[in-house]
Backbone as XML, in Angstrom:
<?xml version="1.0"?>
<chain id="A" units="angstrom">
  <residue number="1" name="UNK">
    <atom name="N" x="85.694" y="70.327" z="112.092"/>
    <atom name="CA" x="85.322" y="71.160" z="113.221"/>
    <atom name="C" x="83.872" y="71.602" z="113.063"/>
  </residue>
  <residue number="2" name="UNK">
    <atom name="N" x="83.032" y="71.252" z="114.145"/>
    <atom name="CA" x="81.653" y="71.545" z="113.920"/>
    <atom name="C" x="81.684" y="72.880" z="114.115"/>
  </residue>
  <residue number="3" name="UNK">
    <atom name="N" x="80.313" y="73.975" z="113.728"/>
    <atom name="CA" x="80.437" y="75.296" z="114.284"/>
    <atom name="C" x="79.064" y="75.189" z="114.669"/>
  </residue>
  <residue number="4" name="UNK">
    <atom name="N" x="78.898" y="76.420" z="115.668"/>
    <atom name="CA" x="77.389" y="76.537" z="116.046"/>
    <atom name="C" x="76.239" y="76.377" z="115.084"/>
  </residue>
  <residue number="5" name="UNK">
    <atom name="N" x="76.080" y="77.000" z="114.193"/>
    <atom name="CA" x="75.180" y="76.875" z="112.843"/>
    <atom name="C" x="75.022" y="75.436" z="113.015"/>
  </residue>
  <residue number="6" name="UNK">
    <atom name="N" x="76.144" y="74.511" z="112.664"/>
    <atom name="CA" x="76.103" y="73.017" z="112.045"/>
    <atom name="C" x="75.166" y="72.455" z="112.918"/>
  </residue>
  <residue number="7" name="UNK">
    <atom name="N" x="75.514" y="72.933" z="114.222"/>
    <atom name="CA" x="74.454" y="72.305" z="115.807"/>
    <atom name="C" x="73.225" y="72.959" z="115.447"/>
  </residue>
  <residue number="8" name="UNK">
    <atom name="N" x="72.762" y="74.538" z="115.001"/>
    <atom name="CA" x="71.396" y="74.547" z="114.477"/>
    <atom name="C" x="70.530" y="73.971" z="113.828"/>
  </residue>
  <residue number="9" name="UNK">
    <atom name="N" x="71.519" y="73.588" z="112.980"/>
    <atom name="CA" x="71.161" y="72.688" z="111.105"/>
    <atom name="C" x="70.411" y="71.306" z="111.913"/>
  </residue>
  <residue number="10" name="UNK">
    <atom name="N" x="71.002" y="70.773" z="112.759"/>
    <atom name="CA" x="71.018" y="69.313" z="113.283"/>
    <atom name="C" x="69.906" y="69.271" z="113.971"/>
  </residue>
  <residue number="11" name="UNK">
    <atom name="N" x="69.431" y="70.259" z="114.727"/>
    <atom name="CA" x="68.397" y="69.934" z="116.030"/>
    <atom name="C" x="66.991" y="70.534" z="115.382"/>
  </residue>
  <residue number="12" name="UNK">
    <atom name="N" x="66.290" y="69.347" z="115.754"/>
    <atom name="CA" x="64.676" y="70.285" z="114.877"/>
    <atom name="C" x="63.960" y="70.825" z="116.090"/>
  </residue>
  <residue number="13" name="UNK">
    <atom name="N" x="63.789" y="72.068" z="116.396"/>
    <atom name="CA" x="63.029" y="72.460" z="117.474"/>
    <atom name="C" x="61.339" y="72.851" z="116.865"/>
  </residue>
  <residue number="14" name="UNK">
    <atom name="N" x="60.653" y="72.004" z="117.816"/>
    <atom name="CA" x="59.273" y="72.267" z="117.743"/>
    <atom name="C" x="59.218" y="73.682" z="118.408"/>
  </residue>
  <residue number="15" name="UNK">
    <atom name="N" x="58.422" y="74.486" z="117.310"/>
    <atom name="CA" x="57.699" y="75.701" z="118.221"/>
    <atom name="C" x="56.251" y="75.615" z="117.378"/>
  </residue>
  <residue number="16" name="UNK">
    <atom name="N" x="55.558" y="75.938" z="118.444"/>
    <atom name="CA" x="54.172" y="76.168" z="117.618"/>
    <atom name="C" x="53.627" y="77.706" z="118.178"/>
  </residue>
  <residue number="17" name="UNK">
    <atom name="N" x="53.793" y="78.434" z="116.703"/>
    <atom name="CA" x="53.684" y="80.072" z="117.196"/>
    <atom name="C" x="52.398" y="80.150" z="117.343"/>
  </residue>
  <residue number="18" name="UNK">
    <atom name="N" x="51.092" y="79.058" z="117.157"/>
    <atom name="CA" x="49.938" y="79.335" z="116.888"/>
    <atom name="C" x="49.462" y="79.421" z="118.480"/>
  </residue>
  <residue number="19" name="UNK">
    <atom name="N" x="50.345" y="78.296" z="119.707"/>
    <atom name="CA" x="50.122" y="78.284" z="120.663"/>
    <atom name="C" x="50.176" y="79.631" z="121.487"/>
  </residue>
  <residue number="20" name="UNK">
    <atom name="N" x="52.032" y="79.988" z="121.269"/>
    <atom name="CA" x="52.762" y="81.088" z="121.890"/>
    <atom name="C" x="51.229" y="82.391" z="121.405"/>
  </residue>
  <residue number="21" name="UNK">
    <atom name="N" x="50.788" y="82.384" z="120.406"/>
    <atom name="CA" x="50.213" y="83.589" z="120.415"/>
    <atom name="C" x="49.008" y="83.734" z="120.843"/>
  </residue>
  <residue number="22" name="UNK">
    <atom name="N" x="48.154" y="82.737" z="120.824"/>
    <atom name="CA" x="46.399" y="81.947" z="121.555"/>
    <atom name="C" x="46.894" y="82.465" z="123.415"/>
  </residue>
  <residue number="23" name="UNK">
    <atom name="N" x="47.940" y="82.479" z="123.748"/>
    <atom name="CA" x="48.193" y="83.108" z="125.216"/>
    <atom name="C" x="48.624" y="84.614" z="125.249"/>
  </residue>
  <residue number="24" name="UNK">
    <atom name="N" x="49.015" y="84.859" z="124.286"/>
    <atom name="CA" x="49.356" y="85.947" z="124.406"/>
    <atom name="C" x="47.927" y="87.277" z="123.885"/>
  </residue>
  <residue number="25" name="UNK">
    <atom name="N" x="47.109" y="86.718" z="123.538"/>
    <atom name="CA" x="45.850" y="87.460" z="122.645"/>
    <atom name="C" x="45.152" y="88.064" z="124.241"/>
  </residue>
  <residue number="26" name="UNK">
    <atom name="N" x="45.060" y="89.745" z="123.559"/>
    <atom name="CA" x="44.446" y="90.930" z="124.429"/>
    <atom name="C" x="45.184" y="91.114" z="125.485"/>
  </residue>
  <residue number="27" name="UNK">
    <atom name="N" x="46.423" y="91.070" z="125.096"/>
    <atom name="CA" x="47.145" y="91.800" z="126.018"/>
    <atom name="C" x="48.678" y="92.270" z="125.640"/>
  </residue>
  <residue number="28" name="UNK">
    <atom name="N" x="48.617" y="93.751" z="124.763"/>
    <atom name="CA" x="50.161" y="94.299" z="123.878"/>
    <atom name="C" x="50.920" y="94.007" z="124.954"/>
  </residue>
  <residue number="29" name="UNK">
    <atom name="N" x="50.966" y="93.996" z="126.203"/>
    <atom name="CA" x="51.840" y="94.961" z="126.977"/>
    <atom name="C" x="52.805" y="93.409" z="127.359"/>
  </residue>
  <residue number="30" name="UNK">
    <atom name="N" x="52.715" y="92.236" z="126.973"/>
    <atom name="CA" x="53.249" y="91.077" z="126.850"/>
    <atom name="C" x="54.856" y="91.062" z="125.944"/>
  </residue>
  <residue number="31" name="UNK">
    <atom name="N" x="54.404" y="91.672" z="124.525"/>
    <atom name="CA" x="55.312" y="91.826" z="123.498"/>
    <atom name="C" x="56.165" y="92.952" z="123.861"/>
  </residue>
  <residue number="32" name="UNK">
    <atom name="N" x="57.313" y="92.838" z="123.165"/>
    <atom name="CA" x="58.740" y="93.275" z="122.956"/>
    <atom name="C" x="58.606" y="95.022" z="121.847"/>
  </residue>
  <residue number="33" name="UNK">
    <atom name="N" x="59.027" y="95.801" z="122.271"/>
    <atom name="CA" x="58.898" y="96.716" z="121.795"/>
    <atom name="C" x="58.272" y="97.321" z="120.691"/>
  </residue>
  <residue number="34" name="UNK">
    <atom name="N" x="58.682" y="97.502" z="119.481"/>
    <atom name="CA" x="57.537" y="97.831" z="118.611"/>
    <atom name="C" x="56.160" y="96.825" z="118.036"/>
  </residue>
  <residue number="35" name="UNK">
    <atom name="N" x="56.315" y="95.469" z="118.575"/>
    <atom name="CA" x="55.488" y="94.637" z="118.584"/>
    <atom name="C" x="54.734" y="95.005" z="119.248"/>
  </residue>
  <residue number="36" name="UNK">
    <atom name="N" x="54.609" y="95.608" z="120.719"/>
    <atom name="CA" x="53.978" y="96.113" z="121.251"/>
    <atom name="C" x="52.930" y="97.381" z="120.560"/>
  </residue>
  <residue number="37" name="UNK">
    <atom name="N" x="53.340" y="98.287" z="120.469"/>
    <atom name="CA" x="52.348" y="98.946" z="119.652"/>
    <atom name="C" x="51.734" y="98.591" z="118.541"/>
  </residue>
  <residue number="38" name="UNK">
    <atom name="N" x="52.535" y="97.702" z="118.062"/>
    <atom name="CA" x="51.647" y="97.157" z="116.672"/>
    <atom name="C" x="50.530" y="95.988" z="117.231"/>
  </residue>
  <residue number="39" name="UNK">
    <atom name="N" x="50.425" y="95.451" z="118.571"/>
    <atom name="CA" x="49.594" y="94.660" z="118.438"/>
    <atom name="C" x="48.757" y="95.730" z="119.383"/>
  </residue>
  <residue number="40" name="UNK">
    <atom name="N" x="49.230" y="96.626" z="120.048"/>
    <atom name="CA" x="47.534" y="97.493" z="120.697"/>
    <atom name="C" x="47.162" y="98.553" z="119.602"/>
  </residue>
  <residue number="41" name="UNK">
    <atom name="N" x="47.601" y="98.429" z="117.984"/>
    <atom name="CA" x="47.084" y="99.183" z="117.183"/>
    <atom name="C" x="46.601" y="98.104" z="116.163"/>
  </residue>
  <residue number="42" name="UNK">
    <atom name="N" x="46.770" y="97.285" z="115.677"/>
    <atom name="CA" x="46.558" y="96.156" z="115.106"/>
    <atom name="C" x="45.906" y="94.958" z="115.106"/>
  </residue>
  <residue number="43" name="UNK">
    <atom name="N" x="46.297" y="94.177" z="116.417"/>
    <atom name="CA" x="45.489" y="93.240" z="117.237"/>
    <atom name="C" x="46.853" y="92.003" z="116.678"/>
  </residue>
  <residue number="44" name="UNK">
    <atom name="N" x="46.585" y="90.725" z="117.371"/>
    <atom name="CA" x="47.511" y="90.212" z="117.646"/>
    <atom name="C" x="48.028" y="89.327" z="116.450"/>
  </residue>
  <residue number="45" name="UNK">
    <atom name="N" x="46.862" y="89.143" z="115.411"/>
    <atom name="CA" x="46.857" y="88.303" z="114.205"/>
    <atom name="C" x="48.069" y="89.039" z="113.011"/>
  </residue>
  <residue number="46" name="UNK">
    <atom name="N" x="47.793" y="90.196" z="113.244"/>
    <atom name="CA" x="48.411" y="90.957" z="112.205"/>
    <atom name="C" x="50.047" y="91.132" z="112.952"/>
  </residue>
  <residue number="47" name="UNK">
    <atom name="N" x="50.331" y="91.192" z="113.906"/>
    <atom name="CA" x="51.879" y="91.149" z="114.659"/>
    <atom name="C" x="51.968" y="89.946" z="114.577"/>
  </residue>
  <residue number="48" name="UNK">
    <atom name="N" x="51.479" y="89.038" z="114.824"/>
    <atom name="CA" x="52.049" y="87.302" z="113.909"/>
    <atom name="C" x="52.489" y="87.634" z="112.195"/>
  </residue>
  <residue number="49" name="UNK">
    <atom name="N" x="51.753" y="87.950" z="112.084"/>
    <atom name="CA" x="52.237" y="88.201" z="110.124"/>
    <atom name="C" x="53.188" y="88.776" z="110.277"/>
  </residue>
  <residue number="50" name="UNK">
    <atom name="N" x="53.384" y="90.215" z="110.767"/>
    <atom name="CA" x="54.440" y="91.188" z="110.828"/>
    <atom name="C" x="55.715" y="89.987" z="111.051"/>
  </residue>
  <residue number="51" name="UNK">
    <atom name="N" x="55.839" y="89.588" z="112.606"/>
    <atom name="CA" x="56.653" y="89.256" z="113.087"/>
    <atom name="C" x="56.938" y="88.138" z="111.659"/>
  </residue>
  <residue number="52" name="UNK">
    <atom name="N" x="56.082" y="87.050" z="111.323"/>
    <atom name="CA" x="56.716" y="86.130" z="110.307"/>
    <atom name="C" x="57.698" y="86.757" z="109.513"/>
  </residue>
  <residue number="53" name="UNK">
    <atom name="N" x="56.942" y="87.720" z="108.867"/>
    <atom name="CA" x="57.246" y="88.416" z="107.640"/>
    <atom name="C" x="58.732" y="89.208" z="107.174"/>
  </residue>
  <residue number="54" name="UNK">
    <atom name="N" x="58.464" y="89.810" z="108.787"/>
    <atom name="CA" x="59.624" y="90.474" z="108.750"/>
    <atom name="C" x="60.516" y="90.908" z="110.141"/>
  </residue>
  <residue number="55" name="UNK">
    <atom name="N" x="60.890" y="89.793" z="110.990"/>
    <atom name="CA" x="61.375" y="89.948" z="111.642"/>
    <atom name="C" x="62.653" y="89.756" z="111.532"/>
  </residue>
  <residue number="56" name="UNK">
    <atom name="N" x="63.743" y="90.583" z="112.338"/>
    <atom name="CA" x="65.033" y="90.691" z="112.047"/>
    <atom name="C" x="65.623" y="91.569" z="110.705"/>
  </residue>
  <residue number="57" name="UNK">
    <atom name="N" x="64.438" y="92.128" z="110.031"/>
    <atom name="CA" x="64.551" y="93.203" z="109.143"/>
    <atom name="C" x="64.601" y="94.715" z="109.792"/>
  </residue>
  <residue number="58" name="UNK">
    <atom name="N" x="65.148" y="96.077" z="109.325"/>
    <atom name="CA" x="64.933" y="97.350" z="109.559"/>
    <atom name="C" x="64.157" y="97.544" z="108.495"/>
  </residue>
  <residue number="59" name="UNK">
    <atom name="N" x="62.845" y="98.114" z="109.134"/>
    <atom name="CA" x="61.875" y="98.585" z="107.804"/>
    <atom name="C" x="61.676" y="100.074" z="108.032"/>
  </residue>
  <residue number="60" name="UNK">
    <atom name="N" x="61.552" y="100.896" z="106.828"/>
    <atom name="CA" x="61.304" y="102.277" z="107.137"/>
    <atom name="C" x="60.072" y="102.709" z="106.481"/>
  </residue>
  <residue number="61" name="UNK">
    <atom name="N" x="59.216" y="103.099" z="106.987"/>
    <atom name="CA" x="58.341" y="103.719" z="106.138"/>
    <atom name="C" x="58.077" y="104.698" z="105.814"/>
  </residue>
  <residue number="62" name="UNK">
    <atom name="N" x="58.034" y="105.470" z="104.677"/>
    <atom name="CA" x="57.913" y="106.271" z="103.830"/>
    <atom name="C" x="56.689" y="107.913" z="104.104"/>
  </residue>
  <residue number="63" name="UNK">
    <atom name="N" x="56.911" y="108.642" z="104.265"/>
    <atom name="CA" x="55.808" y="109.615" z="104.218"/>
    <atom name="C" x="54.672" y="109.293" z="103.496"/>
  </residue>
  <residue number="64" name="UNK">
    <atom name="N" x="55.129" y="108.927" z="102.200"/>
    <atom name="CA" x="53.735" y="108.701" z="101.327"/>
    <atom name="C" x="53.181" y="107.455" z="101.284"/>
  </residue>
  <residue number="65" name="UNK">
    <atom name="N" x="51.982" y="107.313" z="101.465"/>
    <atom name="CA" x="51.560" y="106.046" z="101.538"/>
    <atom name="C" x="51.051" y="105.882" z="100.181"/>
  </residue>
  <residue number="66" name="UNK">
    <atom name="N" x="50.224" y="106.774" z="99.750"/>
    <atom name="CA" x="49.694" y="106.271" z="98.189"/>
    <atom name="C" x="50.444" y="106.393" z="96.936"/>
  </residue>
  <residue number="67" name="UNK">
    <atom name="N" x="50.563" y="105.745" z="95.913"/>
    <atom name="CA" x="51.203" y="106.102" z="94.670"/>
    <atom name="C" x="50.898" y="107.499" z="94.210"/>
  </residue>
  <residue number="68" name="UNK">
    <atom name="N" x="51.503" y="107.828" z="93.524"/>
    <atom name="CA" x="51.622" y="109.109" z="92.851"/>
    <atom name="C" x="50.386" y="109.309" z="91.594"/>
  </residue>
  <residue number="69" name="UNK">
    <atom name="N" x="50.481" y="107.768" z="90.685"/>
    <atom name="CA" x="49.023" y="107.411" z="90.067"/>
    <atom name="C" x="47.927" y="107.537" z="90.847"/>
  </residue>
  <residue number="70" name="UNK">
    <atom name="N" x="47.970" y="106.962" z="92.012"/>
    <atom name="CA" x="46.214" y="106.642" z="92.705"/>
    <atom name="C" x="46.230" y="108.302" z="93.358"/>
  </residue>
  <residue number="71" name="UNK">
    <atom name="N" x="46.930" y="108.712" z="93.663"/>
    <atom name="CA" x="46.965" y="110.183" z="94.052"/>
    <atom name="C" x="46.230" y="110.925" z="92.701"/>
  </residue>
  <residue number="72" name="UNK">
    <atom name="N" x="46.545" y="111.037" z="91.885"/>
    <atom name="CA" x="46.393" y="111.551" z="90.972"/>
    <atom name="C" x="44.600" y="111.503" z="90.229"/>
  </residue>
  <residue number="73" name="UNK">
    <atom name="N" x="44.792" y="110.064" z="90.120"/>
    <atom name="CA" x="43.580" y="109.771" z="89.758"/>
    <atom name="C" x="42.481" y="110.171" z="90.770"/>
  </residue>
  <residue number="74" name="UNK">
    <atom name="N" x="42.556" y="110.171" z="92.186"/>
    <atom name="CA" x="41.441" y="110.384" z="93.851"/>
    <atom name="C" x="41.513" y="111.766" z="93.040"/>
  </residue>
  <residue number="75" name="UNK">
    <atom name="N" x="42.583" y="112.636" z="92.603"/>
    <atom name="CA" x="42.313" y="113.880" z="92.169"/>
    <atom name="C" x="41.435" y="114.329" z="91.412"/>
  </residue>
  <residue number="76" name="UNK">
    <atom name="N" x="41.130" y="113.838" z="90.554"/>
    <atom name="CA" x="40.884" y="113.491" z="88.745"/>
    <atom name="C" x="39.233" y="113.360" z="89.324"/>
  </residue>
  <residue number="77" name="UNK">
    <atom name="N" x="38.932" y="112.337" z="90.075"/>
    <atom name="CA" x="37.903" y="111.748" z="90.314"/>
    <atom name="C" x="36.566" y="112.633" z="91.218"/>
  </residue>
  <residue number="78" name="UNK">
    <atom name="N" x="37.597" y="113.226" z="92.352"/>
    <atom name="CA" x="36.769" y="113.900" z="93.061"/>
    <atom name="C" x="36.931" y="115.389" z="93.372"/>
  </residue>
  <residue number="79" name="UNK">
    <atom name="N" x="37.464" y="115.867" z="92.177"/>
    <atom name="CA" x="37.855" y="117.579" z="92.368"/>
    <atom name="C" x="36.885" y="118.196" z="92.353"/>
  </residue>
  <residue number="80" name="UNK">
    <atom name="N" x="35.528" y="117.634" z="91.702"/>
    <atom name="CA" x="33.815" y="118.420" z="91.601"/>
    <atom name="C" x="33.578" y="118.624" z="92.841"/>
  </residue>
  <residue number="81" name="UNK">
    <atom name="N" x="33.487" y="116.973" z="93.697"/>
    <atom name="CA" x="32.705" y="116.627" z="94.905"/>
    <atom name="C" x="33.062" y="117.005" z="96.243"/>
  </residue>
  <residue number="82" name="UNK">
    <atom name="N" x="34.372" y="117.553" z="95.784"/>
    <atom name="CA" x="35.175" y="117.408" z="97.456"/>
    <atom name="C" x="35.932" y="118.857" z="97.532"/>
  </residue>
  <residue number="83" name="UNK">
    <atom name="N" x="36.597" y="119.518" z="98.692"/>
    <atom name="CA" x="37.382" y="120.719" z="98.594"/>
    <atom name="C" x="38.526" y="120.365" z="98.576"/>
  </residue>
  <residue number="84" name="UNK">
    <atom name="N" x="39.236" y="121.185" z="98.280"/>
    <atom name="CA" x="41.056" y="120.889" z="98.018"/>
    <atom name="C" x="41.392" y="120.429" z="99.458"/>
  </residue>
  <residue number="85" name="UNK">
    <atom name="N" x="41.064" y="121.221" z="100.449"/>
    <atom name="CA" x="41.523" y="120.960" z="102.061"/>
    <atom name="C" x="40.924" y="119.316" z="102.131"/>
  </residue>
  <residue number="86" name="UNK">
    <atom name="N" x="39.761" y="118.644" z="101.943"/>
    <atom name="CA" x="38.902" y="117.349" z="102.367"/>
    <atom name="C" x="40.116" y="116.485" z="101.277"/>
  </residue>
  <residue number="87" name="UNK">
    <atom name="N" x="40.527" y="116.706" z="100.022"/>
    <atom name="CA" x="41.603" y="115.993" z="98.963"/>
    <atom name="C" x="42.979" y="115.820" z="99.633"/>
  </residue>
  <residue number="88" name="UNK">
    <atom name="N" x="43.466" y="116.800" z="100.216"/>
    <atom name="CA" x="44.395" y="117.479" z="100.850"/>
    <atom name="C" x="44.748" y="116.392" z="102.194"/>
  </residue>
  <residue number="89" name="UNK">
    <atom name="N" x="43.553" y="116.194" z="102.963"/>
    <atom name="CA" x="43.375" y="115.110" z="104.340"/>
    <atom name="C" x="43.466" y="113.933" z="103.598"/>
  </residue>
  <residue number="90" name="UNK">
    <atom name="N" x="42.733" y="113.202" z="103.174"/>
    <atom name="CA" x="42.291" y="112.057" z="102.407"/>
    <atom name="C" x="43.756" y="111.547" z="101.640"/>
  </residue>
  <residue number="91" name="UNK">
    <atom name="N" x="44.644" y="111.981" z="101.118"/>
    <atom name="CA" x="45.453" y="111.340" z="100.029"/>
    <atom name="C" x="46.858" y="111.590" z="100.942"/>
  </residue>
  <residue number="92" name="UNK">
    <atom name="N" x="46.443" y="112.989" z="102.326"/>
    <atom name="CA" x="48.180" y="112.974" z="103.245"/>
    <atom name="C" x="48.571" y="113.966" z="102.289"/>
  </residue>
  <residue number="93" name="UNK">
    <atom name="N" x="48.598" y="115.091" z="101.773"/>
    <atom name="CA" x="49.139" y="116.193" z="100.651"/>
    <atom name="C" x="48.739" y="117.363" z="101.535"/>
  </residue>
  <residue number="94" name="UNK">
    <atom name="N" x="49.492" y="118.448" z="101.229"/>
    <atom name="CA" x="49.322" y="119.989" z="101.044"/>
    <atom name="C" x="47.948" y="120.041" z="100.343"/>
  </residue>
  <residue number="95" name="UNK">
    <atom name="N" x="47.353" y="121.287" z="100.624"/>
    <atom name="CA" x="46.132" y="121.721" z="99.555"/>
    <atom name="C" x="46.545" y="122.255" z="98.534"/>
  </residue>
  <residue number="96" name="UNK">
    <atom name="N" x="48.306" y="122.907" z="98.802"/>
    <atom name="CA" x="48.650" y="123.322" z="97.484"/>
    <atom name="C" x="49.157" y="122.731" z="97.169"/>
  </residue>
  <residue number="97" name="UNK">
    <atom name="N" x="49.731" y="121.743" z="96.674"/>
    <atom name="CA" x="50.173" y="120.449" z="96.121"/>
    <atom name="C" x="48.918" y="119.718" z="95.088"/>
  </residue>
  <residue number="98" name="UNK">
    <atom name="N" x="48.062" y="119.588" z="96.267"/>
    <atom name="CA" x="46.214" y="118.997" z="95.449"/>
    <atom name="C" x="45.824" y="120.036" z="94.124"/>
  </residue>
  <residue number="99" name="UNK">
    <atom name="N" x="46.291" y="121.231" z="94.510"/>
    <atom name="CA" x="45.507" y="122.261" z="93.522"/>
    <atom name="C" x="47.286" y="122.231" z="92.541"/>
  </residue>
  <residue number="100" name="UNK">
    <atom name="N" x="47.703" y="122.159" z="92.958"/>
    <atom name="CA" x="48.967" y="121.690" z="91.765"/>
    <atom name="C" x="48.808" y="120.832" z="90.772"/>
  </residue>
  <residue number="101" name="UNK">
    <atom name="N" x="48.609" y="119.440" z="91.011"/>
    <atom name="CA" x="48.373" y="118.237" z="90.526"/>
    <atom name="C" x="47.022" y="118.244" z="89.499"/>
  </residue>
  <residue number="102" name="UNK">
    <atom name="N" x="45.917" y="119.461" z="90.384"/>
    <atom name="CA" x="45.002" y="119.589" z="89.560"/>
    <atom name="C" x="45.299" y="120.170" z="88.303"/>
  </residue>
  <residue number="103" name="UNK">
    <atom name="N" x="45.604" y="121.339" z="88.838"/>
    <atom name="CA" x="46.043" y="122.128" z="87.666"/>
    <atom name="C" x="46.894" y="121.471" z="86.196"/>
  </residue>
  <residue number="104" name="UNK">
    <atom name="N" x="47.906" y="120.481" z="86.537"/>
    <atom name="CA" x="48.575" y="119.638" z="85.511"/>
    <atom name="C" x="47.502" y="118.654" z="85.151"/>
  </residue>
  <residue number="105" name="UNK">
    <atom name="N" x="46.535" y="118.365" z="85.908"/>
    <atom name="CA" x="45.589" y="117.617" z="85.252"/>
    <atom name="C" x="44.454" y="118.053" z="83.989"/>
  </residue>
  <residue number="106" name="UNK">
    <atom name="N" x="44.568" y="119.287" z="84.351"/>
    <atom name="CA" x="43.713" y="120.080" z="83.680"/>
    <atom name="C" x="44.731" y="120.707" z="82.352"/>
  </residue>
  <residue number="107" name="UNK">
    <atom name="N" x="45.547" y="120.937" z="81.974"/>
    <atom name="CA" x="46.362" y="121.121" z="81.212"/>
    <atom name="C" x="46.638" y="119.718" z="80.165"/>
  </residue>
  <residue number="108" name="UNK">
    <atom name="N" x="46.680" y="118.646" z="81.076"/>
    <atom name="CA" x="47.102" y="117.568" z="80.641"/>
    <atom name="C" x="45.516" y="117.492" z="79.761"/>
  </residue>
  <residue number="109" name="UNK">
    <atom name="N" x="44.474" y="117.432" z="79.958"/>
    <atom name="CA" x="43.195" y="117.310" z="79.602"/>
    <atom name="C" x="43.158" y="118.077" z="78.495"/>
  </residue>
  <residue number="110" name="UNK">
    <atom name="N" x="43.115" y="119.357" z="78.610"/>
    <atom name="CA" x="42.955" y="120.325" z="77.273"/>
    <atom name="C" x="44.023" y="120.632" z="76.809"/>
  </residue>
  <residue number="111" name="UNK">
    <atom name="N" x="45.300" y="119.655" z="76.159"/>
    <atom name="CA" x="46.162" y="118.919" z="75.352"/>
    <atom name="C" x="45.711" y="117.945" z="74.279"/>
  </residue>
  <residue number="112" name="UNK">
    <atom name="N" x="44.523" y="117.250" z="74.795"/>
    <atom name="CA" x="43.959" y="116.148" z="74.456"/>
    <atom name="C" x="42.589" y="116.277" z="73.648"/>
  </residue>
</chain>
């Protein structure tokens, strides 16, 4: 008994996404829902990747974008040059969080 799949397996369908997307370039409002915003925030090259990459996935993304290391270190690096509030914007943190992290940095330092 054949099943649908087996009829997938069998038939080679030409698509050429390079075409589908050369028509679709400078204009989001073409694409399918969150494709849509990702290509009038992105542009259309990078919603080809997306879509390759990960389509038919649920992706969630996270509050924090930077590691907890590179956080740490932007800390480390520019606590002279910069104010807790400018550290605070820059890394996505509280200012008291920034002056937290400092503070264990500074402890961690004169340990050493």
């Amino acid at each position: 008994m054949k099943t649908a799949e087996d009829n997938v397996k069998k038939k080679n369908v030409e698509f050429n996404l390079e075409e589908e997307v050369d028509v679709l370039k400078g204009n989001p409002e073409r694409y399918a829902g969150v494709y849509r915003e990702l290509a009038d925030i992105l542009g259309d090259a990078a919603v080809k990747k997306i879509w390759k990459r990960f389509s038919g996935v649920n992706v969630t993304f996270p509050q924090r974008l930077f590691s907890k290391e590179y956080t740490k270190e932007f800390i480390k690096q520019h606590w002279k040059d910069m104010s807790a509030s400018e550290i605070a914007r820059t890394v996505g943190l509280s200012e008291r969080r920034v002056r937290q992290i400092a503070s264990d940095i500074q402890k961690e330092d004169e340990e050493v």
